[in-house]
C-alpha positions as CSV (number, residue, x, y, z in Angstrom):
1,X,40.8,111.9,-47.0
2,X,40.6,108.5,-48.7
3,X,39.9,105.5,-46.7
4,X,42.4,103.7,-44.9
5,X,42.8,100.4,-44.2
6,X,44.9,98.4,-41.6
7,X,45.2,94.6,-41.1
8,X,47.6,92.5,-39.4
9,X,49.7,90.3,-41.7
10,X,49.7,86.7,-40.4
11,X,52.6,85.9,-42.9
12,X,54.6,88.3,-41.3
13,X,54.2,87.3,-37.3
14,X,55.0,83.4,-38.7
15,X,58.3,84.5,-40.6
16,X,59.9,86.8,-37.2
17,X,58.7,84.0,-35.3
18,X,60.1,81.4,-37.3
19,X,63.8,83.7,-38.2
20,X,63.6,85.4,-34.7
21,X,62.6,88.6,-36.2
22,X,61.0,92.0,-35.6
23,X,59.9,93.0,-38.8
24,X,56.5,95.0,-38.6
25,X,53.6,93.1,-39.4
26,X,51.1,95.8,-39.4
27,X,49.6,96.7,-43.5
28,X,48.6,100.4,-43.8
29,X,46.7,100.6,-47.3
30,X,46.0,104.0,-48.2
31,X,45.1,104.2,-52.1
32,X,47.8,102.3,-53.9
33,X,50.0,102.7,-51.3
34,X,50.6,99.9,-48.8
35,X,53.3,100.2,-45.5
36,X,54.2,98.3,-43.0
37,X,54.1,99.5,-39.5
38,X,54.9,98.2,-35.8
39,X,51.9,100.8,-34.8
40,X,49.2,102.7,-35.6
41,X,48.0,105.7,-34.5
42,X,44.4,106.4,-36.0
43,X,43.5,110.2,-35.4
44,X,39.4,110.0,-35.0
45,X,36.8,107.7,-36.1
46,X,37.3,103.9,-37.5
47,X,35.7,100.9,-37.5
48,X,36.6,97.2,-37.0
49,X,35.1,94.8,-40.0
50,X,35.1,90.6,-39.6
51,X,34.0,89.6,-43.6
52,X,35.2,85.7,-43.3
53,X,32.8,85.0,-46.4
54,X,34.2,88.2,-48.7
55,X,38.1,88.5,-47.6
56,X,40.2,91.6,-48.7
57,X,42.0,90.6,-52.1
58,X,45.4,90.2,-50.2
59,X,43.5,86.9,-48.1
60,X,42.7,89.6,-44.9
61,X,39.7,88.0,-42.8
62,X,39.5,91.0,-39.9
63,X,40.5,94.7,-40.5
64,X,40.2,98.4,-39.5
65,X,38.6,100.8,-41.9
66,X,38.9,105.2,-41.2
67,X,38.8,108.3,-43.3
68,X,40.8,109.8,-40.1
69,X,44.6,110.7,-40.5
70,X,46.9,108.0,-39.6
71,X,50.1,108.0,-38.0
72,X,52.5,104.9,-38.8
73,X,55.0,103.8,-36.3
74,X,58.1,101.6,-36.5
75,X,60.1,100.8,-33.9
76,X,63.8,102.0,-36.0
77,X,62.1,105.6,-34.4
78,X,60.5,107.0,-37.7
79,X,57.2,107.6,-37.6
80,X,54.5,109.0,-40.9
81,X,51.4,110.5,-41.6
């Protein structure tokens, strides 16, 4: 399984606090693939990185990295692996 990684998108949280919104803030990156999720369900091993000198190319500081099957979660009830 390709690595997966999950941050939490700052821009996001400012924007639903700002508009009074719920919008999920969560980043799932799998490949070229990116979606957003309320939660994440991470089925086995991961690990937490903190790179504040070499930030992911979309700005990210702090994220999760797993080769485990993921399940998103959104709170409109859908949920994806």
């Amino acid at each position: 399984m390709p690595k997966t990684i999950i941050h939490v998108n700052q821009h996001v949280i400012r924007k639903n606090t700002k508009e009074n919104q719920r919008e999920p803030t969560l980043s799932v990156k799998q490949g070229r693939s990116n979606t957003y999720a309320h939660e994440v369900v991470i089925d086995g091993p991961s690990r937490v990185v903190y790179s504040p000198d070499k930030p992911l190319s979309c700005g990210a500081r702090v994220w999760i990295e797993t080769e485990s099957a993921v399940t998103i979660i959104n709170h409109n009830n859908t949920t994806e692996n």
